[in-house]
C-alpha positions in Angstrom: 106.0 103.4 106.8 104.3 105.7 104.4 104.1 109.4 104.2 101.0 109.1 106.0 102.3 107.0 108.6 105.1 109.3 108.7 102.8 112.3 109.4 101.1 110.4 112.4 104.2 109.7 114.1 105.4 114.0 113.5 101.9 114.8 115.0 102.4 112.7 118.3 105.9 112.6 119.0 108.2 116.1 119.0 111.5 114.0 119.1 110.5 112.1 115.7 112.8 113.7 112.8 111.0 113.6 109.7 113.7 113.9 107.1 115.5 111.2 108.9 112.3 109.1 108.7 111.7 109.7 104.9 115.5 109.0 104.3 115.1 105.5 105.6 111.9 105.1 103.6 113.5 105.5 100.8 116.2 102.6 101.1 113.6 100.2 101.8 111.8 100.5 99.0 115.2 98.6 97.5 113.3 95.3 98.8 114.1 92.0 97.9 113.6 91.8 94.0 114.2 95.8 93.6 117.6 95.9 93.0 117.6 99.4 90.5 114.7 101.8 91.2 114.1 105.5 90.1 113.4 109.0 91.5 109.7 108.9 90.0 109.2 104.8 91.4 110.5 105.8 94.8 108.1 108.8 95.1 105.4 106.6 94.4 106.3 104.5 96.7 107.2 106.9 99.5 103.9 108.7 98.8 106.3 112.1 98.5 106.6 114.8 95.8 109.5 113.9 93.5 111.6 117.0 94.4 111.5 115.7 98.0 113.0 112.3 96.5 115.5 114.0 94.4 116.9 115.9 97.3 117.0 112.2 99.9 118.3 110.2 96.9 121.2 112.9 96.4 122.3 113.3 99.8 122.1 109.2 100.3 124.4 108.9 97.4 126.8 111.3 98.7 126.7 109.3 102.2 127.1 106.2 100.2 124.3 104.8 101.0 122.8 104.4 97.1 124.5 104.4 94.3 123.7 104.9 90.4 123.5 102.4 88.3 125.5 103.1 85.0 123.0 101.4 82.9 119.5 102.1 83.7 120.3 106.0 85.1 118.6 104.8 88.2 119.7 104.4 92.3 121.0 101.0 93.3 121.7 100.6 97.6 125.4 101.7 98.3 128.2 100.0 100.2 127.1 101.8 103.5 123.9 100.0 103.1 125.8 96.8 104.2 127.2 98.4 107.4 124.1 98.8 108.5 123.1 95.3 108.0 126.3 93.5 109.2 125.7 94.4 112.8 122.0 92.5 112.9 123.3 89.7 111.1 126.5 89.3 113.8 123.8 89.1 116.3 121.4 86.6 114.2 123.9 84.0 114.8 121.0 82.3 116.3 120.0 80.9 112.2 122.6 78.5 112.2 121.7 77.1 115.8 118.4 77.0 114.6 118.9 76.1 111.1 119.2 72.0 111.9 116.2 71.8 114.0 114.3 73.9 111.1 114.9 71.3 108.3 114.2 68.5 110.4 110.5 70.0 111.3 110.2 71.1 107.3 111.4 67.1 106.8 108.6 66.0 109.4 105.9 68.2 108.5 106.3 68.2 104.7 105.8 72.0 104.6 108.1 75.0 104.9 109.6 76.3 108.5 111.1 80.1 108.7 112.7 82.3 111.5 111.5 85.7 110.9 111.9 89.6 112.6 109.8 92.4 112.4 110.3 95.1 109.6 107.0 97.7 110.1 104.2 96.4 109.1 105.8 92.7 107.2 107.7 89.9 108.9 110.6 89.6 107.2 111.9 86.5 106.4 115.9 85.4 107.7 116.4 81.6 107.7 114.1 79.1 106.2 114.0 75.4 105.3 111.9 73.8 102.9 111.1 69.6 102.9 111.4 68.1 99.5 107.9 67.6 98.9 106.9 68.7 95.7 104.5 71.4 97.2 105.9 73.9 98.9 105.7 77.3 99.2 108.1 79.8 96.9 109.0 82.3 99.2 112.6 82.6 100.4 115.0 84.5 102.7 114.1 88.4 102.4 110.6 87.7 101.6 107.7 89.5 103.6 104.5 88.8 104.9 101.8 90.8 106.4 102.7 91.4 110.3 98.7 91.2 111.6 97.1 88.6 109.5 100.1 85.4 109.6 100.7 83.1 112.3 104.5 84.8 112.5 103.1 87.9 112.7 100.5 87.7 115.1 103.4 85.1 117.1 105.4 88.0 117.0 102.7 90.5 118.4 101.6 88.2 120.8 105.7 87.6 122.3 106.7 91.2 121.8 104.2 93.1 124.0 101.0 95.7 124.5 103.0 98.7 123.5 104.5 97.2 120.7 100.9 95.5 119.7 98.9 98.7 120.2 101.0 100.8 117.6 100.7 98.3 115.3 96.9 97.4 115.5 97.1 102.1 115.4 98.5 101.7 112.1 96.4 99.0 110.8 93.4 101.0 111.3 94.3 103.7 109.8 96.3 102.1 106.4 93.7 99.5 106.2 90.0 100.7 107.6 87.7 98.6 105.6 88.9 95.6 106.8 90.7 97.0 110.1 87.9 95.3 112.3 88.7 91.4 111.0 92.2 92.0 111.0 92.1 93.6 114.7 89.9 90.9 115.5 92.2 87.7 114.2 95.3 89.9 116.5 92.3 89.1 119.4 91.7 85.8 118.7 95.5 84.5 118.4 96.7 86.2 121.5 93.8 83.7 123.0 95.3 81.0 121.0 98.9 81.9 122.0 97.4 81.3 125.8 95.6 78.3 125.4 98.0 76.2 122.5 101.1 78.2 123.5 101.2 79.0 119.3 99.2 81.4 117.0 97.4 80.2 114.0 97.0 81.3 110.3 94.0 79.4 108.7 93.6 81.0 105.3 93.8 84.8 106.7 96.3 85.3 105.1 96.3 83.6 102.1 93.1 81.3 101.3 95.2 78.5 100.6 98.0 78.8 103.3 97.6 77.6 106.8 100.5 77.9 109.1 101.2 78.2 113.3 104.1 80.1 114.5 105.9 80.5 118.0 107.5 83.7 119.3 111.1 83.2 120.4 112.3 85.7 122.8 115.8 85.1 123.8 116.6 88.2 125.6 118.5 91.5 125.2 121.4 90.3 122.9 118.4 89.1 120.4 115.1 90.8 118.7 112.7 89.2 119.3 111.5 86.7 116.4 108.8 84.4 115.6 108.8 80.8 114.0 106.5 79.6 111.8 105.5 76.4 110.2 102.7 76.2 107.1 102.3 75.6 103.5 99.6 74.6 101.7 96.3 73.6 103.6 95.8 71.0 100.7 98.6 69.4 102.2 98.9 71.1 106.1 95.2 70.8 107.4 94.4 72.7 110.7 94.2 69.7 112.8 97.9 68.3 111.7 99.7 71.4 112.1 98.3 71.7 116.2 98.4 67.9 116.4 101.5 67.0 115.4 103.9 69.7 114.6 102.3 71.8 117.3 104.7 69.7 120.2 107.4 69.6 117.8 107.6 73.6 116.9 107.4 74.4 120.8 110.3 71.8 121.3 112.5 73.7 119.0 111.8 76.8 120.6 112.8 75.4 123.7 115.8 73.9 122.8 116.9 77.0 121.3 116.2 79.0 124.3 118.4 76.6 126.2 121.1 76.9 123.9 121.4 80.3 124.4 120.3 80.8 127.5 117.5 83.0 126.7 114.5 84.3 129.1 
């Protein structure tokens, strides 16, 4: 969420507490591949005057939730950081359930399968299997990708409900109006696809040379919801392989990991 996105959630909502929303901002802008970042790269990033950084970064090291780094003078996330995260990941046991399954679909399909959650606007990546082909895509565990224009996203969107997929199609058009009208437009066409193939589809919207289909897997209260997703290149994943034949095979392993858990 950016400063302007922060401001549009203050304008409609009285309960929202800024302060507390810009203090969050700032410790995820330690993404994967940011491990030391300073006052002046956060404000950037944050969109926020670098006084107002100074002030969240001090108070979050006091809290232990960043910590300097010795050697570059800059903030690194804290031990309290972890806290935070160890909760979500007791209740993400689900990866190692689904971990088998996910290989032997990568294996079949010669492409790359990932469980991913919802992080604002991204899908962020928390289990993934890879085949051994020699062309696969890079991206690991932590990575993101765009929530309204990948098949996990729009999965997501289409399992998680109207609310949910109203606020984020709100936000699109206002951090992304030139091309809000496509992007709102593909959200359309895969909650179709999600009724009519039971999957959404990815053909080069996101990335001209990546075409993937995803599944949302809801398994109840005890879970956020997630999405599944199966693609790599198009070179080697055309359209019509991906919904002929891994298609069945992605909506099995949603199934079976439903049943294992015992989700809705």
């Amino acid at each position: 969420m950016t400063s302007s996105g922060i401001q549009l959630h203050k304008e409609k909502d009285r309960h929202f507490v800024t302060a507390l929303a810009r203090g969050l901002e700032v410790l995820a802008c330690f993404r994967s591949g940011n491990k030391v970042l300073s006052n002046q790269e956060i404000a950037k990033r944050c969109s926020l005057p670098r006084s107002t950084v100074s002030r969240l970064t001090a108070t979050l090291t006091r809290l232990g939730y960043l910590a300097p780094d010795e050697d570059s003078g800059k903030y690194r996330l804290g031990v309290a950081t972890l806290a935070l995260g160890v909760g979500m990941l007791a209740k993400l046991d689900i990866r190692q359930v689904a971990r088998p399954w996910m290989q032997e679909l990568a294996d079949f399909s010669q492409g790359m399968v990932t469980l991913g959650v919802r992080d604002r606007l991204s899908m962020l990546y928390i289990e993934n299997s890879r085949s051994k082909a020699a062309l696969t895509l890079s991206m690991d565990v932590g990575s993101r990708i765009p929530i309204a224009t990948s098949a996990m996203g729009r999965a997501y969107l289409a399992e998680a409900g109207e609310a949910e997929r109203l606020e984020v199609i709100e936000r699109v058009r206002e951090l992304e109006e030139p091309a809000s009208q496509t992007i709102i437009s593909g959200i359309d066409q895969a909650l179709l696809d999600y009724q009519r193939l039971g999957c959404t589809c990815s053909f080069g919207d996101w990335n001209k040379h990546v075409n993937g289909i995803a599944v949302g897997v809801n398994l109840g209260t005890s879970f956020p919801v997630m999405a599944i997703n199966c693609g790599g290149p198009s070179s080697q994943l055309p359209a019509a392989f991906l919904l002929d034949e891994v298609r069945p095979r992605l909506l099995d392993l949603v199934r079976k990991l439903k049943a294992t858990v015992g989700g809705p």
